[in-house]
Backbone as a chain_set.jsonl record, in Angstrom:
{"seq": "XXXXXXXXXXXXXXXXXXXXXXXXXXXXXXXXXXXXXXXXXXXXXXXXXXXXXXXXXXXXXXXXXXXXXXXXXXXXXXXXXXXXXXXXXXXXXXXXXXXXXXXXXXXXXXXXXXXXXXXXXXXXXXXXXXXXXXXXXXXXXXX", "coords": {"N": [[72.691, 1.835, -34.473], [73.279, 3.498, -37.221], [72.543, 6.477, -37.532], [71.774, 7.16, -35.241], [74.425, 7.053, -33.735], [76.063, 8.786, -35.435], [74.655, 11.195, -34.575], [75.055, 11.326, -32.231], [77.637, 12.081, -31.972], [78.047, 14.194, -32.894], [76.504, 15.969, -31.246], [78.214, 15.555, -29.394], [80.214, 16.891, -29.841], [79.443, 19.831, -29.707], [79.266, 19.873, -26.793], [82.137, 19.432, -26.455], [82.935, 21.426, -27.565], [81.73, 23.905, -25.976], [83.267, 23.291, -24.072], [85.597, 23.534, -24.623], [85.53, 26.591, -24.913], [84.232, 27.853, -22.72], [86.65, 27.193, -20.838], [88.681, 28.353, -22.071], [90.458, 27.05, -24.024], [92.631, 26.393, -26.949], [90.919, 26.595, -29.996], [89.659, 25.234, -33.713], [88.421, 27.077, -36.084], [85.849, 26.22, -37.132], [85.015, 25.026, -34.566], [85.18, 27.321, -33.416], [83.246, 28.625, -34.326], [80.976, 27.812, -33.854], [81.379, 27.951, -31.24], [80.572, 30.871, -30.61], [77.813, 30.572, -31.726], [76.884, 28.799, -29.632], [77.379, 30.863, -27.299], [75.674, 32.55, -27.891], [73.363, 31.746, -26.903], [72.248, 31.487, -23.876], [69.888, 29.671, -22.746], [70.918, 27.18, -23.206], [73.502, 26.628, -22.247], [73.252, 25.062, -19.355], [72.357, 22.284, -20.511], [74.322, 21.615, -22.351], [76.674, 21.72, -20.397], [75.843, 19.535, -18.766], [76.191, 16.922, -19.623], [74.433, 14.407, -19.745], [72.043, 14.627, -21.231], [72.233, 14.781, -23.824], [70.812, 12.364, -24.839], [68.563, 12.974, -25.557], [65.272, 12.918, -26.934], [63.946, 15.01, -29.082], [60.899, 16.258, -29.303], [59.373, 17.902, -31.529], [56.047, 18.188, -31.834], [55.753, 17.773, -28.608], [56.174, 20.035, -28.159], [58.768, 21.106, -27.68], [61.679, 22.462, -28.478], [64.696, 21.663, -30.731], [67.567, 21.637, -29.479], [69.855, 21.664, -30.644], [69.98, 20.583, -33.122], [68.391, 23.67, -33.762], [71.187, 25.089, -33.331], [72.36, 24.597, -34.783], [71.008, 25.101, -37.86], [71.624, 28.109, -37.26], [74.455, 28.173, -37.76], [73.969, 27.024, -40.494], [72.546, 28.937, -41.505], [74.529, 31.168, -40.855], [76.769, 30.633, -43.032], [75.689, 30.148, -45.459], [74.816, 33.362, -45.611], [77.858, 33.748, -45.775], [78.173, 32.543, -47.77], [76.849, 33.686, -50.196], [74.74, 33.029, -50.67], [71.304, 31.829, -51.426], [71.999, 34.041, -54.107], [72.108, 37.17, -52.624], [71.016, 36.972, -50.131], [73.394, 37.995, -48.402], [73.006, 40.883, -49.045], [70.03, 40.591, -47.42], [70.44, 40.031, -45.058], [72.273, 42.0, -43.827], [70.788, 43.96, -43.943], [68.053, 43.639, -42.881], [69.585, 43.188, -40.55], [70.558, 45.749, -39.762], [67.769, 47.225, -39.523], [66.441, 45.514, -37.442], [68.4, 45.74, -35.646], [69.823, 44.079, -34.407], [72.039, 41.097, -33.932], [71.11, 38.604, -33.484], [68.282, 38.534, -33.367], [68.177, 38.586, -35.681], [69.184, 36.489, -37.426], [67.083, 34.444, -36.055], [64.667, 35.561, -37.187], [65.212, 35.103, -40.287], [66.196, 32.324, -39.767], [63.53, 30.703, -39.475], [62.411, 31.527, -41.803], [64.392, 30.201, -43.327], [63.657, 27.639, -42.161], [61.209, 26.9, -42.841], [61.471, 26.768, -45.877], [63.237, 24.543, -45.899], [61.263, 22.497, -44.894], [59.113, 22.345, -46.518], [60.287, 21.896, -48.808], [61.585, 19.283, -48.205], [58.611, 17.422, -47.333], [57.106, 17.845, -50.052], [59.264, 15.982, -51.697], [61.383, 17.585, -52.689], [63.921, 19.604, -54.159], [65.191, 22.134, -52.113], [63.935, 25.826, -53.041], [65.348, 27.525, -53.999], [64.581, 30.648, -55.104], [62.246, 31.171, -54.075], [62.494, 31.034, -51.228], [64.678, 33.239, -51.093], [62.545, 35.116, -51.646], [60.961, 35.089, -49.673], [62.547, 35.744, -47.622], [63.173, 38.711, -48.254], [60.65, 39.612, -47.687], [60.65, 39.994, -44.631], [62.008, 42.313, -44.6], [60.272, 44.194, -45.039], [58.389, 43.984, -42.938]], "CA": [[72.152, 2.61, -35.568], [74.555, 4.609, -37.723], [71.892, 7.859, -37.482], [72.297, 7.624, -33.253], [75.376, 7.37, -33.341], [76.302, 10.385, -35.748], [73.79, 12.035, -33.864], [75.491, 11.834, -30.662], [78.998, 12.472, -32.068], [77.745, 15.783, -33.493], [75.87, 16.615, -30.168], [79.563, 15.417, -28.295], [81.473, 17.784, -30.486], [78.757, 20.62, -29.396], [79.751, 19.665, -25.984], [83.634, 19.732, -26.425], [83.44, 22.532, -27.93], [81.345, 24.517, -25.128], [84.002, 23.057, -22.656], [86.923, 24.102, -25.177], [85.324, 27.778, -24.769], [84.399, 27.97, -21.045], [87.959, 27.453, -20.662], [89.558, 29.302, -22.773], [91.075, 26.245, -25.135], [92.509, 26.493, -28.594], [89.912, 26.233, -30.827], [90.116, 25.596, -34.549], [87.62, 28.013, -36.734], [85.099, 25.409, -36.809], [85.305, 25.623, -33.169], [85.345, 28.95, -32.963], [82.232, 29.436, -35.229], [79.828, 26.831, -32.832], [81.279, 28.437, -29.345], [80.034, 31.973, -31.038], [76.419, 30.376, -31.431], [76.176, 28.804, -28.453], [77.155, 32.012, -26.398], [74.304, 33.697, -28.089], [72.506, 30.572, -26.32], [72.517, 30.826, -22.187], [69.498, 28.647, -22.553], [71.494, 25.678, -23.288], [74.966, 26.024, -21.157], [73.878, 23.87, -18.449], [72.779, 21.264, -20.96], [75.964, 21.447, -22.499], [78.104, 20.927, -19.982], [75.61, 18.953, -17.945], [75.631, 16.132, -21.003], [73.212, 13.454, -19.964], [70.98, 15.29, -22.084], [72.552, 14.481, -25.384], [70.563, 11.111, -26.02], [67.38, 13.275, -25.457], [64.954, 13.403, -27.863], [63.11, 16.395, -28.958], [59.546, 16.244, -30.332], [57.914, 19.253, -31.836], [54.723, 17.824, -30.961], [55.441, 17.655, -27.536], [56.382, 21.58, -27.877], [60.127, 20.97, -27.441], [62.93, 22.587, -29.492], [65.823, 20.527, -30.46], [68.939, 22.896, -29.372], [71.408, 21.318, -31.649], [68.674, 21.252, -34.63], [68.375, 24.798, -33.559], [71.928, 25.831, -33.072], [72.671, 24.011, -36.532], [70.306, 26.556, -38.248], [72.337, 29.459, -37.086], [75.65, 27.813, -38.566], [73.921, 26.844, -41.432], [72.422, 30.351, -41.961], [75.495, 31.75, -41.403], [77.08, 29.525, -43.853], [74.73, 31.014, -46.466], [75.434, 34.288, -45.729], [79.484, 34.214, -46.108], [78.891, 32.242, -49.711], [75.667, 34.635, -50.118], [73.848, 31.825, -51.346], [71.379, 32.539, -52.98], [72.583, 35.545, -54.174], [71.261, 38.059, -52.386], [71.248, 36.891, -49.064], [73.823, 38.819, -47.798], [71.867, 41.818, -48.523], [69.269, 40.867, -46.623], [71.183, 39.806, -43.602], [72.905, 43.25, -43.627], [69.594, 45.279, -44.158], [67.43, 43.036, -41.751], [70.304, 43.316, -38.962], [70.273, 47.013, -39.587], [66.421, 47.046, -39.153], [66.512, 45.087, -35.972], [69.378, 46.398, -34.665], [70.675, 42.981, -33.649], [72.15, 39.846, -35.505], [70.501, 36.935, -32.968], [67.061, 38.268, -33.877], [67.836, 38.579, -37.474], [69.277, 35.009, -37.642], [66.419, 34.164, -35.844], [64.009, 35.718, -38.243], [65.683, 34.345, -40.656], [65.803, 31.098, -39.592], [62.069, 30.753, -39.409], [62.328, 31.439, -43.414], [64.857, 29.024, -43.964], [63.172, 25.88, -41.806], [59.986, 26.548, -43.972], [61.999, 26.204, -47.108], [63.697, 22.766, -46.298], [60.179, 21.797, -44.404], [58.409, 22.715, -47.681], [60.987, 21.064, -49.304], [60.822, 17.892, -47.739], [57.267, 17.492, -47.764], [57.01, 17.591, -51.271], [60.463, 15.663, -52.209], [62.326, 18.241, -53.811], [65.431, 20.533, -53.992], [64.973, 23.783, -51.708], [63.514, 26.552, -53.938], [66.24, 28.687, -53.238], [64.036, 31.649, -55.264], [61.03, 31.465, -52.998], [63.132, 31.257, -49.691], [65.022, 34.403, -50.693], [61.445, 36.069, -51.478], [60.497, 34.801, -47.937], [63.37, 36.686, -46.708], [63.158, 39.972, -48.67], [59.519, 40.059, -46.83], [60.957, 40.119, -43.304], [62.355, 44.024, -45.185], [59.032, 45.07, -45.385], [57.301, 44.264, -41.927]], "C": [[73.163, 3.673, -35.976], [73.755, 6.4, -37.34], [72.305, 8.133, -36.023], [74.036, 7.867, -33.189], [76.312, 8.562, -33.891], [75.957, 11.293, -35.046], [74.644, 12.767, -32.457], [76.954, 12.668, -31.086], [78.791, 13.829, -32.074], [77.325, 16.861, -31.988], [77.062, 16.743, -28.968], [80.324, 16.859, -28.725], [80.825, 19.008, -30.037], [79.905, 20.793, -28.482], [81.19, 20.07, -25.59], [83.57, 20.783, -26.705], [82.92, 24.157, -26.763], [82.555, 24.653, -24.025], [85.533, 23.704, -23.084], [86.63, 26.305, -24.472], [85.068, 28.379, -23.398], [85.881, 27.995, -20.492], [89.268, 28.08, -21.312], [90.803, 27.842, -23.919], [91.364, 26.797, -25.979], [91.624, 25.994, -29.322], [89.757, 25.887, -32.423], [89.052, 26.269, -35.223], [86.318, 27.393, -37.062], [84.429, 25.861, -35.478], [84.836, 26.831, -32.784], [83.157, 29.403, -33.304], [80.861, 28.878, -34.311], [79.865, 27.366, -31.593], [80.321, 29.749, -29.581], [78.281, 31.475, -30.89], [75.485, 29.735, -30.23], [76.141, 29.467, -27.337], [75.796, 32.928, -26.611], [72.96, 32.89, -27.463], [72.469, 30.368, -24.739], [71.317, 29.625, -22.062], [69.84, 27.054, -22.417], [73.094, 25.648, -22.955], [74.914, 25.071, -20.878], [73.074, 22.585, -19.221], [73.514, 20.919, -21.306], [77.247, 20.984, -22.183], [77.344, 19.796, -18.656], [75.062, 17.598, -19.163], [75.068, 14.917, -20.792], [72.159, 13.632, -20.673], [70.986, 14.95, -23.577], [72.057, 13.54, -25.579], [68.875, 11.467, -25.874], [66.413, 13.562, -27.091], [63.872, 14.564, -28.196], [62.053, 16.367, -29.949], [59.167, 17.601, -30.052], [56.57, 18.982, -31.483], [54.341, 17.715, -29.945], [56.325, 19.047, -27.02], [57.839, 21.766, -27.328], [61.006, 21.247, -28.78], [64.46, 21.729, -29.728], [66.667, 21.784, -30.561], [69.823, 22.779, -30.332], [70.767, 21.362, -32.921], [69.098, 22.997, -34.934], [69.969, 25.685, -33.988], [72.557, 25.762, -34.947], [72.03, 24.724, -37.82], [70.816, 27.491, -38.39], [73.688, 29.13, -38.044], [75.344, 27.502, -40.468], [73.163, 28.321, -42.365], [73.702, 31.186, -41.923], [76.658, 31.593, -43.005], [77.063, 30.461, -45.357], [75.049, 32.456, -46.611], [77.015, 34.549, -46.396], [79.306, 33.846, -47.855], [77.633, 33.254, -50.682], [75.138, 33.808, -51.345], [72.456, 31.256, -50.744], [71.48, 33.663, -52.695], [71.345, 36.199, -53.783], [71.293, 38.286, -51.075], [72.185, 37.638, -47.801], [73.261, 39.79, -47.417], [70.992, 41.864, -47.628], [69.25, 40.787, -45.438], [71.547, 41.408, -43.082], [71.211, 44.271, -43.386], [68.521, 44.659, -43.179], [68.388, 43.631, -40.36], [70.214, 44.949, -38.823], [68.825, 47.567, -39.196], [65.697, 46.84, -37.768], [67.785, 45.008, -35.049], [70.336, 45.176, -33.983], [70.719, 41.804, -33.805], [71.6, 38.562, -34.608], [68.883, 37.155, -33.181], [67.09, 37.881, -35.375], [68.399, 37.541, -37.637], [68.116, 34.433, -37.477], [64.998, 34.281, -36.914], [63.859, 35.048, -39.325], [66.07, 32.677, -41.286], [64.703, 30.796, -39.723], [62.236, 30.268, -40.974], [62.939, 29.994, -43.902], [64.409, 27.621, -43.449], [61.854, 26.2, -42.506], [60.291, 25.894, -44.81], [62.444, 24.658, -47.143], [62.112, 22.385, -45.857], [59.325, 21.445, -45.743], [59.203, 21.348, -48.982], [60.895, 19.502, -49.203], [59.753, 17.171, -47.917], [57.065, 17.66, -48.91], [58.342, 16.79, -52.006], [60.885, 16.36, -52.972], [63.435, 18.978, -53.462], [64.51, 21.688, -52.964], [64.482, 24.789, -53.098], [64.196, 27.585, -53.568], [65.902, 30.881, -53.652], [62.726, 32.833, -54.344], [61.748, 31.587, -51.356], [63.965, 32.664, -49.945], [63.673, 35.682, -50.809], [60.871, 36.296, -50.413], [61.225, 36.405, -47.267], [63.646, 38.252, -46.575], [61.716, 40.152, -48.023], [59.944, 40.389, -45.722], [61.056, 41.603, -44.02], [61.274, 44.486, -44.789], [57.928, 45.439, -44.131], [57.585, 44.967, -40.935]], "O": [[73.721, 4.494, -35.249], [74.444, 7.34, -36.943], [73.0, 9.08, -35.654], [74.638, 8.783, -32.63], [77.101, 9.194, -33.189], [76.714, 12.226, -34.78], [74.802, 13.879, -31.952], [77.274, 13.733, -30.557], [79.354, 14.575, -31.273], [77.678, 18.014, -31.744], [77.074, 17.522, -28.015], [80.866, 17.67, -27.974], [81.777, 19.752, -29.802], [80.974, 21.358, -28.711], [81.458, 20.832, -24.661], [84.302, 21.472, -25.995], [83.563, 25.206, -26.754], [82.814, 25.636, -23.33], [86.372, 24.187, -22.324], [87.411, 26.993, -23.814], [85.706, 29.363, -23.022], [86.197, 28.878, -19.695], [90.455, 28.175, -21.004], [91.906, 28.162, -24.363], [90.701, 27.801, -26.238], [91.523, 24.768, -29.294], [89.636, 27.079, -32.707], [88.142, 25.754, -34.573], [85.496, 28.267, -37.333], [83.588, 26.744, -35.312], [84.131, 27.128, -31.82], [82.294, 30.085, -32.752], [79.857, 29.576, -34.169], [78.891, 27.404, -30.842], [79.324, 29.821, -28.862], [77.575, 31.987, -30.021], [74.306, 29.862, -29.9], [75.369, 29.186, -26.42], [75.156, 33.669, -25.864], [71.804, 33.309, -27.524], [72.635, 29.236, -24.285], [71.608, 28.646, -21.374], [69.304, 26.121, -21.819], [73.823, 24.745, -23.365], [75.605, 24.135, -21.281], [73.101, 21.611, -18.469], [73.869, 19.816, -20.892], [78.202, 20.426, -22.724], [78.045, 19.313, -17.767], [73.893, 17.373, -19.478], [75.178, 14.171, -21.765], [71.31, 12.743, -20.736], [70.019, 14.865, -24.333], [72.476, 13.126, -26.66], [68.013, 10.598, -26.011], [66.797, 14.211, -28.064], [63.007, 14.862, -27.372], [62.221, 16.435, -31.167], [58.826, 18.226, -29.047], [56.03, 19.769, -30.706], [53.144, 17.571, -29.697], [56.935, 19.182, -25.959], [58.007, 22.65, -26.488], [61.059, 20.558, -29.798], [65.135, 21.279, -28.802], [66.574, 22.692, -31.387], [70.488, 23.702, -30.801], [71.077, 22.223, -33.745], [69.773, 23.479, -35.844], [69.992, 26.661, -34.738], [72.948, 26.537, -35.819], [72.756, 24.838, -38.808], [70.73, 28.046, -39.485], [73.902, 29.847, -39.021], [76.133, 27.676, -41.397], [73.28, 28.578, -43.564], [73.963, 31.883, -42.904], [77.098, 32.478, -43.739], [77.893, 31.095, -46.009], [75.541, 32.825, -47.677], [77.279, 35.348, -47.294], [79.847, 34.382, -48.823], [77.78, 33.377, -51.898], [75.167, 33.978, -52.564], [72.405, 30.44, -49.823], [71.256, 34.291, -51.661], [70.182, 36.076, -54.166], [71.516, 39.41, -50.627], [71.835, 37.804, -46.632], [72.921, 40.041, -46.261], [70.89, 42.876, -46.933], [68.386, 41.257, -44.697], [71.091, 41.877, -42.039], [70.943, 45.15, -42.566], [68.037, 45.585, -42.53], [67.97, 44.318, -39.428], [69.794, 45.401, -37.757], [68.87, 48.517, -38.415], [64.848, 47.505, -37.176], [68.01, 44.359, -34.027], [71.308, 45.332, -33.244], [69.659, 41.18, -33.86], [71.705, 37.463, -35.151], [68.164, 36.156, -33.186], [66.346, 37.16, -36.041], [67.905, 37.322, -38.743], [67.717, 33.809, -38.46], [64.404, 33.292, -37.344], [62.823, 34.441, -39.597], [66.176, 32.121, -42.379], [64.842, 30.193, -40.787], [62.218, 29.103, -41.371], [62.414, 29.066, -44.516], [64.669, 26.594, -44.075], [61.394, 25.089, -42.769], [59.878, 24.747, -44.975], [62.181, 23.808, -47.995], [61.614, 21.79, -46.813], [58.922, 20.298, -45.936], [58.767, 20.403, -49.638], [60.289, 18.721, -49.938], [59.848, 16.21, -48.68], [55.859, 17.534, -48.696], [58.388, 17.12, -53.191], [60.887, 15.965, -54.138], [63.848, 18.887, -52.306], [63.324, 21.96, -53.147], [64.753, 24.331, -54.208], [63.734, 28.494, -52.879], [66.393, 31.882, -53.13], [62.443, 34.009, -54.116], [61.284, 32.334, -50.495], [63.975, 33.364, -48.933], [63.714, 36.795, -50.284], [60.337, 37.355, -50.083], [60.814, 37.46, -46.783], [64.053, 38.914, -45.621], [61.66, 41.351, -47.748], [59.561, 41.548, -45.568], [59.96, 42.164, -43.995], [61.396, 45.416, -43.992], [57.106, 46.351, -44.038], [56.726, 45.217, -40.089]]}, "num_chains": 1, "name": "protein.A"}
């Protein structure tokens, strides 16, 4: 299956790249940007480098987070941030992290907003509503 086997590559390259950073490897900025999210991650080291785990699958229904789902979130929220797309986003990264004092909750937060939006998305076949996900996010401001 072409999906498994992307799947795994993506979940290998995790992997390498944990083992590039545990040891102090050259990394290239890529690299760099994945070791950063999975340090903010001790939950998932010793899957990482203990990789029989990578052909696991992770049901939400059976109350299991997928780590690489997960970690993929953070990269892809960051992502968002640097091109501050949609506009605005930056702001609220900056003024959230100032709020909570500390940028793995406010990704986290964050995140939440943005897996509604694609979920939402999905579930109805359409584009992201990239208006309503930054209104999402300008709420976190307020609570």
């Amino acid at each position: 299956m072409l999906y498994t086997s992307e799947r795994d590559k993506l979940r290998q390259f995790y992997v390498d790249t944990w083992q590039k950073a545990r040891f102090g490897s050259p990394m290239d900025p890529m690299e760099t940007m994945v070791a950063r999210v999975i340090e903010q991650h001790p939950e998932y080291h010793e899957m990482l480098v203990n990789s029989k785990h990578l052909g696991n699958e992770y049901k939400p229904e059976d109350g299991e987070t997928n780590p690489f789902l997960h970690m993929g979130m953070h990269l892809g929220l960051q992502e968002q941030v640097s091109m501050d797309r949609p506009a605005g986003i930056q702001q609220v990264y900056q003024q959230l992290g100032e709020k909570l004092g500390d940028v793995h909750k406010t990704e986290h937060a964050m995140i939440d907003c943005l897996a509604e939006s694609l979920w939402s998305a999905q579930q109805n076949s359409v584009e992201p509503d990239e208006q309503a996900y930054l209104r999402a996010l300008q709420k976190l401001l307020l609570t």
